[in-house]
Backbone as a chain_set.jsonl record, in Angstrom:
{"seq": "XXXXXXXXXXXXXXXXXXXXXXXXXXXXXXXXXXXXXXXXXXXXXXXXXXXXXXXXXXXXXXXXXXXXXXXXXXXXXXXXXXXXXXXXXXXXXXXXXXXXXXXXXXXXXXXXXXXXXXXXXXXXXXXXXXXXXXX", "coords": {"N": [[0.843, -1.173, 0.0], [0.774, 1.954, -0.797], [2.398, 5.44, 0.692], [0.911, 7.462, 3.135], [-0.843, 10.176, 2.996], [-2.141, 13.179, 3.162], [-5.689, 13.99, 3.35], [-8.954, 15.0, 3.794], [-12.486, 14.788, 4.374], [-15.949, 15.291, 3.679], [-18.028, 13.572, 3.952], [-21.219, 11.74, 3.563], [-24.461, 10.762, 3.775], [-31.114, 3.427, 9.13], [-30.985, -0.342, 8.816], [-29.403, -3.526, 8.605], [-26.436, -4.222, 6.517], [-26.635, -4.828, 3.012], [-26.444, -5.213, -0.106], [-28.314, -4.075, -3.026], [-31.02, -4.638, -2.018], [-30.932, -4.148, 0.96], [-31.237, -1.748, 0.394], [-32.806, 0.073, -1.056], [-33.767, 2.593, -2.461], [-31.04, 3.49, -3.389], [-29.526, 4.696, -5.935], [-28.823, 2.579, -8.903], [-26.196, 2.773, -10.395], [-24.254, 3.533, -8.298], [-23.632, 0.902, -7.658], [-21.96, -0.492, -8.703], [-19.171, -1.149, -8.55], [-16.725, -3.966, -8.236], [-15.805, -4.41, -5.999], [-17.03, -3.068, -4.146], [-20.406, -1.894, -2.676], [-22.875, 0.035, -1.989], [-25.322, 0.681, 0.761], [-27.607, 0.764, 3.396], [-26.291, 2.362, 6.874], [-25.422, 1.849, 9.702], [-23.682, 3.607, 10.876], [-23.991, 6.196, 10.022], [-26.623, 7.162, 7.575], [-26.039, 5.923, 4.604], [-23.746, 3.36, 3.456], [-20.457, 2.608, 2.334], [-19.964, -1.01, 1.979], [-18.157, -3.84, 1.831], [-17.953, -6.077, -0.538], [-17.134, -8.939, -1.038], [-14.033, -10.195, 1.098], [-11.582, -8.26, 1.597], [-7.737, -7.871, 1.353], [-5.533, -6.934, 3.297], [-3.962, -3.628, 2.351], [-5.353, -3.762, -0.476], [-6.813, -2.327, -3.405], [-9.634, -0.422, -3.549], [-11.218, 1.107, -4.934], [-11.371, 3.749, -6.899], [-12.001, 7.545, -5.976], [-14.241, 9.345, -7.797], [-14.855, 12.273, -9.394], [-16.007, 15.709, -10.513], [-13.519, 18.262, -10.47], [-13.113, 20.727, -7.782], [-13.846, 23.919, -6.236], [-15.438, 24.727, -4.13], [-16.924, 23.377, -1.139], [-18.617, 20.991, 0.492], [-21.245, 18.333, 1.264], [-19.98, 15.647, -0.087], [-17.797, 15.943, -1.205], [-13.89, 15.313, -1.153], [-11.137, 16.408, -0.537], [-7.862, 16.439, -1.053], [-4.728, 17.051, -0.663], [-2.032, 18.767, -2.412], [1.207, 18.37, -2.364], [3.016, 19.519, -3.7], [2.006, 21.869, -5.628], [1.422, 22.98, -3.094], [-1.478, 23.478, -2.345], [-4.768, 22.685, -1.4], [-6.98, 20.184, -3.281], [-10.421, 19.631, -4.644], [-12.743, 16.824, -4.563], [-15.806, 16.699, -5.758], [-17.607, 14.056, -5.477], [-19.082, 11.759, -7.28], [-19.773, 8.981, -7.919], [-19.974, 5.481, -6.15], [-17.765, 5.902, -3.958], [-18.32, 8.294, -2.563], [-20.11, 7.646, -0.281], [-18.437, 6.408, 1.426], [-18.177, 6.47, 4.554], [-17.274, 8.373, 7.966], [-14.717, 7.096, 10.297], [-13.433, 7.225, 13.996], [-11.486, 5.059, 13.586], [-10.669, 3.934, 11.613], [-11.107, 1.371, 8.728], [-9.568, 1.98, 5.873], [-7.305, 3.554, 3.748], [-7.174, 6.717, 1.935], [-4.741, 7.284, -0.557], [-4.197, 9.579, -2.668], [-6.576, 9.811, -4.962], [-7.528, 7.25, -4.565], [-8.542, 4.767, -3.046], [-7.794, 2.533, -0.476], [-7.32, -0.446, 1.406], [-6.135, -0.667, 4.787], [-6.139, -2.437, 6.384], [-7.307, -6.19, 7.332], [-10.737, -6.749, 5.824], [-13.746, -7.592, 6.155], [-16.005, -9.522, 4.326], [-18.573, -7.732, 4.07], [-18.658, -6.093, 6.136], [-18.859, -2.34, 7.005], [-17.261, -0.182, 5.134], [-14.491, 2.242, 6.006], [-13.228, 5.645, 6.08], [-10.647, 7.853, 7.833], [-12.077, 11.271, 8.351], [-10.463, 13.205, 9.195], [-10.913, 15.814, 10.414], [-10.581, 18.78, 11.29], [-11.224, 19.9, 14.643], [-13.243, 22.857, 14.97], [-12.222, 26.635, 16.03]], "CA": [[0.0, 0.0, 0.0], [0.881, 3.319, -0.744], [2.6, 5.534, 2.094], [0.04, 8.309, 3.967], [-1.462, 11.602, 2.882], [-2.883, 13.822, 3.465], [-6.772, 13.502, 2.993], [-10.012, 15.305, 4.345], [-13.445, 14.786, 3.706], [-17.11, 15.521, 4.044], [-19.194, 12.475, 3.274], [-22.652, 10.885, 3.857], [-25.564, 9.898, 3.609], [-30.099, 2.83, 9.334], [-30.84, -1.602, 8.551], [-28.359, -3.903, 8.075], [-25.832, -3.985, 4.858], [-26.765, -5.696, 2.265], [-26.646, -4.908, -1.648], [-29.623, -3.308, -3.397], [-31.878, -5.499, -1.295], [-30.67, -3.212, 1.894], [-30.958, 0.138, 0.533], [-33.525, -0.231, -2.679], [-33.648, 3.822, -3.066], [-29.952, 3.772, -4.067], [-29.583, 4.265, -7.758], [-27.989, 1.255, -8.907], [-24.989, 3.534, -11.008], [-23.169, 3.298, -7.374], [-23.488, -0.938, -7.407], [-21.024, -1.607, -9.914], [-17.689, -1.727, -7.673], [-16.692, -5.236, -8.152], [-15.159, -4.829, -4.604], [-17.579, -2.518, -2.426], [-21.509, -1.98, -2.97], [-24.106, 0.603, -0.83], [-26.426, 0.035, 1.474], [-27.658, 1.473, 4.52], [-25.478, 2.132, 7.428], [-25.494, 2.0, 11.36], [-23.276, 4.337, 11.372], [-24.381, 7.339, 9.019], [-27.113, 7.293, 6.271], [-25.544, 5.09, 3.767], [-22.475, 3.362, 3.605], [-19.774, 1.581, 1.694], [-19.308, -2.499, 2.236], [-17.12, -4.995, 1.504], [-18.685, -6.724, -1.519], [-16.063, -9.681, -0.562], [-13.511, -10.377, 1.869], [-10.59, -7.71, 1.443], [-6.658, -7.633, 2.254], [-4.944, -5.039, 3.752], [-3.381, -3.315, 1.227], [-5.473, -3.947, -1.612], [-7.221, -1.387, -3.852], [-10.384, -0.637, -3.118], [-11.924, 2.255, -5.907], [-11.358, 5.013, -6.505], [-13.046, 8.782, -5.594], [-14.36, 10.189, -9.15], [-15.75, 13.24, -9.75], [-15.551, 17.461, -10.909], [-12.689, 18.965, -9.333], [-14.245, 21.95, -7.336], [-12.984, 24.569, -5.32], [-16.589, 24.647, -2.951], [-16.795, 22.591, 0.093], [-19.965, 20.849, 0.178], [-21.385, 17.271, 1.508], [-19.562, 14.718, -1.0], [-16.35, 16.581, -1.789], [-13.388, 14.357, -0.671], [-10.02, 17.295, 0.027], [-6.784, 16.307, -1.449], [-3.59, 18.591, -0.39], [-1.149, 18.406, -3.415], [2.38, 19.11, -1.742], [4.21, 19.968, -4.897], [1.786, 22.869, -5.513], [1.259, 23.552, -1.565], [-2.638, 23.535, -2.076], [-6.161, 21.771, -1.297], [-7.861, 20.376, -4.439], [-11.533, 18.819, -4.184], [-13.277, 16.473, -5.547], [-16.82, 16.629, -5.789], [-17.822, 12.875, -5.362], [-20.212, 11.381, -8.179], [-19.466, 7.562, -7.563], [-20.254, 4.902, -4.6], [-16.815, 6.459, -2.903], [-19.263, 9.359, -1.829], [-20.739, 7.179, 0.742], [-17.923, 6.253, 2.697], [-18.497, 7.154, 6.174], [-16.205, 8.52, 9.008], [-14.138, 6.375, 11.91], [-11.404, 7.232, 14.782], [-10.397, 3.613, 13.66], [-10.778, 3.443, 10.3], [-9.859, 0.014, 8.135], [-9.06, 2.409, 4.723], [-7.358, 5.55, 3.579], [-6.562, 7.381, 0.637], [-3.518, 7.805, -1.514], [-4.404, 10.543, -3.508], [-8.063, 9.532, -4.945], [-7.605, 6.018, -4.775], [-8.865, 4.243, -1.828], [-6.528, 1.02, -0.382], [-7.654, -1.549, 2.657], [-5.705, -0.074, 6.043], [-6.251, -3.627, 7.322], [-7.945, -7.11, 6.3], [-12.01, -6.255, 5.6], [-14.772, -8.691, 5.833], [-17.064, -9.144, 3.395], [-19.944, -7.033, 4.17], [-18.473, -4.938, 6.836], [-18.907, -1.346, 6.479], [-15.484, 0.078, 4.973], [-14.711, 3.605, 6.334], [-11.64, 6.285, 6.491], [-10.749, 8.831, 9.274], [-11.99, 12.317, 7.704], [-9.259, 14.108, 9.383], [-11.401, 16.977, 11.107], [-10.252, 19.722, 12.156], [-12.062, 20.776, 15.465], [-13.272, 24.796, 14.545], [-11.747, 27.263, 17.077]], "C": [[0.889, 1.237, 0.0], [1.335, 4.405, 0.872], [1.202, 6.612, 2.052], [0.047, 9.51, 2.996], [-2.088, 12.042, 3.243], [-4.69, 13.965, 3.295], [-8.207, 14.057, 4.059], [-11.331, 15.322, 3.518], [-14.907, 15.452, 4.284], [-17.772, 14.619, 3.162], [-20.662, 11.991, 3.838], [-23.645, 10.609, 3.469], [-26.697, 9.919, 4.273], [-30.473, 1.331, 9.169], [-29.644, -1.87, 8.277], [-27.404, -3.817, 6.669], [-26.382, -5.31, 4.608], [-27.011, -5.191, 1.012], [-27.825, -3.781, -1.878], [-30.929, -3.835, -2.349], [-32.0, -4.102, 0.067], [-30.738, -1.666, 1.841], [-31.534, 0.01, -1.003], [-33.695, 1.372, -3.091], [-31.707, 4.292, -3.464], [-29.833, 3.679, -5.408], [-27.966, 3.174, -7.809], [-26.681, 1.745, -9.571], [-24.01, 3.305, -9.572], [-23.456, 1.518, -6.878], [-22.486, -1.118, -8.339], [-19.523, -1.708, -9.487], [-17.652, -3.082, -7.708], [-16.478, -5.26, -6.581], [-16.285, -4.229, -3.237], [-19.25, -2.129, -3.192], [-21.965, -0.797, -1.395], [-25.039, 0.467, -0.249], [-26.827, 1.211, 3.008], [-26.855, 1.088, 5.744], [-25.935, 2.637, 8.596], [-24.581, 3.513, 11.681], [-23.712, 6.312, 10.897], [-25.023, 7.177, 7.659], [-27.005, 5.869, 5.478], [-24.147, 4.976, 3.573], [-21.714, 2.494, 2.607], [-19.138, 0.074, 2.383], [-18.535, -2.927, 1.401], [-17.908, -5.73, 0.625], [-18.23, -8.465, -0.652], [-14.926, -9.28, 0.661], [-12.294, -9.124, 0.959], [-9.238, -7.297, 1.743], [-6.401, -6.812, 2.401], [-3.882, -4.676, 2.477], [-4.189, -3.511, 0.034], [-6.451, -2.523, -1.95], [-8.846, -1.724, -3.566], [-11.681, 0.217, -4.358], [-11.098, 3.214, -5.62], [-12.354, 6.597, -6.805], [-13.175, 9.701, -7.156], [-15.388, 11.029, -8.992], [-15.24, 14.698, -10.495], [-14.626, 17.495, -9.94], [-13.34, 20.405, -9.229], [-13.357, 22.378, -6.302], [-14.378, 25.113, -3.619], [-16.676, 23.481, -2.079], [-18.285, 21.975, -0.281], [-19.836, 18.924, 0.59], [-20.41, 16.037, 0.78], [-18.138, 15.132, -1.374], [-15.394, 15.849, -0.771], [-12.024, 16.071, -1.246], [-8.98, 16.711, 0.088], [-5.544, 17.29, -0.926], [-2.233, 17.886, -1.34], [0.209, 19.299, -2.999], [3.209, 19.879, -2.851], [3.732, 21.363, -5.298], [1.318, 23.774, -4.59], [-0.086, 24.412, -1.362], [-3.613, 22.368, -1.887], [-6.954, 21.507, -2.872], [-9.104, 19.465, -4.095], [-11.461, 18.541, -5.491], [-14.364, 15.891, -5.226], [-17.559, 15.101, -6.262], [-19.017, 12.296, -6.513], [-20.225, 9.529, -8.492], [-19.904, 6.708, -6.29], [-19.302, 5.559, -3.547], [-17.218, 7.082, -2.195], [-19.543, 8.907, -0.646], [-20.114, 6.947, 1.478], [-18.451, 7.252, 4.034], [-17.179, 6.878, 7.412], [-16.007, 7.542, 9.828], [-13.404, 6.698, 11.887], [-10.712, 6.29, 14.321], [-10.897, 2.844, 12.071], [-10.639, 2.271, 9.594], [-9.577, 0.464, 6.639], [-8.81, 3.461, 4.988], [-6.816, 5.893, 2.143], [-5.4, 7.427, 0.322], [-3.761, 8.457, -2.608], [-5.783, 10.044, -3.724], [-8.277, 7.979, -5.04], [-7.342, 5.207, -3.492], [-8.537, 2.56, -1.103], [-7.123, 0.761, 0.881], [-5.857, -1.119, 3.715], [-4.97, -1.725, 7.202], [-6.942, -4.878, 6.745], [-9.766, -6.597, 6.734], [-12.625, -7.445, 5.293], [-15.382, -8.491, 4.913], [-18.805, -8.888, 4.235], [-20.007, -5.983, 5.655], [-18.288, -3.39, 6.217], [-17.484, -0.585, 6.261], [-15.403, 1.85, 5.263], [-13.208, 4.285, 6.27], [-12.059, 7.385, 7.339], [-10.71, 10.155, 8.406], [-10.643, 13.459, 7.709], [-9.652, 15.554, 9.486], [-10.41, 17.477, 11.541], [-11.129, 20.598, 13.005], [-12.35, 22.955, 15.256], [-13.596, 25.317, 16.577], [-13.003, 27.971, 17.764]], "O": [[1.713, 1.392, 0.902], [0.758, 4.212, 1.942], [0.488, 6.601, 1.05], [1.015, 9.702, 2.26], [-2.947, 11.417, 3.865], [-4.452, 14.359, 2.154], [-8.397, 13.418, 5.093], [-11.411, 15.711, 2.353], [-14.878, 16.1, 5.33], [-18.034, 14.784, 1.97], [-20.724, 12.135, 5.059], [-23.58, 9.972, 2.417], [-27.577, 9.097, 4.019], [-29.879, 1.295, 10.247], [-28.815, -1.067, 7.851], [-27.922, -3.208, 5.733], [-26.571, -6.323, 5.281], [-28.067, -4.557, 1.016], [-28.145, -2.873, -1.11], [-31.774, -2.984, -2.074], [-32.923, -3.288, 0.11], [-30.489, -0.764, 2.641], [-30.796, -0.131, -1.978], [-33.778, 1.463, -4.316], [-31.371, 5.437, -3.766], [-30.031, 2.622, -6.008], [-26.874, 3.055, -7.255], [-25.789, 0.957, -9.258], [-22.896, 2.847, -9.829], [-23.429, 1.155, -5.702], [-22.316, -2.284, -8.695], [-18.751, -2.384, -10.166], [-18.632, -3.594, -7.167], [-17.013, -6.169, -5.946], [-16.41, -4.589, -2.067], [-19.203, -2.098, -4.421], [-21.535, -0.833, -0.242], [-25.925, -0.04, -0.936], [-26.238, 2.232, 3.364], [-26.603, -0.1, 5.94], [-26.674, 3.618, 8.683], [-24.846, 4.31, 12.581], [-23.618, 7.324, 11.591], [-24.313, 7.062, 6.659], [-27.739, 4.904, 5.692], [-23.373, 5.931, 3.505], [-22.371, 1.627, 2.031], [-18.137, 0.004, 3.097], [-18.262, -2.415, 0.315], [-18.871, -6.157, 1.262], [-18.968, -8.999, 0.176], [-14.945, -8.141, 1.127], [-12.229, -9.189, -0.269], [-9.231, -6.288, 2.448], [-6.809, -5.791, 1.847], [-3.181, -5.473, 1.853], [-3.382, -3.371, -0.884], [-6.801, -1.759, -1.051], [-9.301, -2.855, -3.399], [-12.841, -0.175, -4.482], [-10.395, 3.509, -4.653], [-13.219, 6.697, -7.675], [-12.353, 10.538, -7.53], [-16.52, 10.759, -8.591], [-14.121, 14.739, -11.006], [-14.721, 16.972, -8.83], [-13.883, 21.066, -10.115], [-12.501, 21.755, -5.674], [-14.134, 25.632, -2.53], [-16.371, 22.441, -2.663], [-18.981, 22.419, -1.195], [-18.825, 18.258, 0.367], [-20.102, 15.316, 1.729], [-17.444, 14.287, -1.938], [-15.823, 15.683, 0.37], [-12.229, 16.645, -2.316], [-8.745, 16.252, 1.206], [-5.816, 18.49, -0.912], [-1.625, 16.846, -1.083], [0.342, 20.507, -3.191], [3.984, 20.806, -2.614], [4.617, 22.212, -5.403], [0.914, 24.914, -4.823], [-0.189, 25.451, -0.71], [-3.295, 21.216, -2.186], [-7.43, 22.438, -3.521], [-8.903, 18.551, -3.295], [-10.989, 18.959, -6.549], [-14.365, 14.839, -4.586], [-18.047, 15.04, -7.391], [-20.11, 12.756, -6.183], [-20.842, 9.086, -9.461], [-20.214, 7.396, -5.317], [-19.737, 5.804, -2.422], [-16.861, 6.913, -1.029], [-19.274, 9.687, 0.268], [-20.616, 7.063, 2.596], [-18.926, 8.374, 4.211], [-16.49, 5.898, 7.695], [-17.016, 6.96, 10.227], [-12.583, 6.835, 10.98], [-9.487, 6.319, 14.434], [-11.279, 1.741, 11.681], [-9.53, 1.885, 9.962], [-9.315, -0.494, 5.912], [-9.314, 4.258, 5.78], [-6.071, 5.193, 1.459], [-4.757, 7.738, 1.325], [-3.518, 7.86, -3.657], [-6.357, 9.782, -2.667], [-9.27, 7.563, -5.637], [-6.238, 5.01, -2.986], [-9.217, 1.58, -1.407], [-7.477, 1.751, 1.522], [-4.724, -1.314, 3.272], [-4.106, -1.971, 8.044], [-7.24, -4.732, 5.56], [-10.002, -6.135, 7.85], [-12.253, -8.23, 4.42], [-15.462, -7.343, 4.473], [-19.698, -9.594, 4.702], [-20.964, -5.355, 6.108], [-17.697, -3.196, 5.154], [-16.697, -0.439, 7.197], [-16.219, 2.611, 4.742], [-12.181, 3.616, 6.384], [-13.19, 7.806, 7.583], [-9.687, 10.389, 7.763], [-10.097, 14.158, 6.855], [-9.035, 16.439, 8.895], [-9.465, 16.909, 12.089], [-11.681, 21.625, 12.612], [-11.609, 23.919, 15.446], [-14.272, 24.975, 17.547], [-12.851, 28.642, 18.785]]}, "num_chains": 1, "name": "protein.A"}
């Protein structure tokens, strides 16, 4: 896996996971991850699972959308060191749905989202937004 970056988000979106079955108002355009599928989530709204069992380290999708300079629910916050700014990207894919944890089991390397740890199949897969508490 890829080393660390930088990476902030704003994502979201309760029954168990389970495919379309679990979350039948999801348009089916975010089912086609061979690896991760949406559904409703315990923890926030709707969330991204584990289609299958997943190792640590392996690829997971990645975050497609407009690059945008507005903040806004779905926008996933890149920081590109070489030009020592923030670039978004306005989420239009299942990636959108991830949902926050202190104890994440994924994280980003630039927009492309890698297993932290090994992932069950059909546990909810999450990364640590990387808040910053406002003063």
């Amino acid at each position: 896996m890829p080393s660390q970056q930088s990476v902030s988000a704003h994502a979201a979106m309760t029954d168990a996971p389970g495919a379309l079955a679990g979350a039948p108002d999801v348009n089916p355009v975010y089912q086609n991850n061979p690896r991760a599928y949406v559904a409703r989530s315990g923890i926030h709204g709707y969330g991204l699972f584990a289609r299958h069992d997943i190792a640590e380290g392996e690829f997971i999708g990645h975050y497609a959308g407009r690059e945008t300079e507005v903040d806004g629910m779905h926008v996933l916050w890149l920081y590109d060191e070489e030009a020592d700014h923030w670039e978004g990207i306005d989420g239009d894919n299942e990636m959108r749905f991830l949902n926050h944890s202190d104890e994440p089991n994924a994280d980003f390397w630039n927009a492309d989202l890698y297993a932290q740890q090994d992932i069950a199949a059909d546990e909810e897969i999450t990364f640590d937004y990387h808040w910053e508490p406002e003063a």
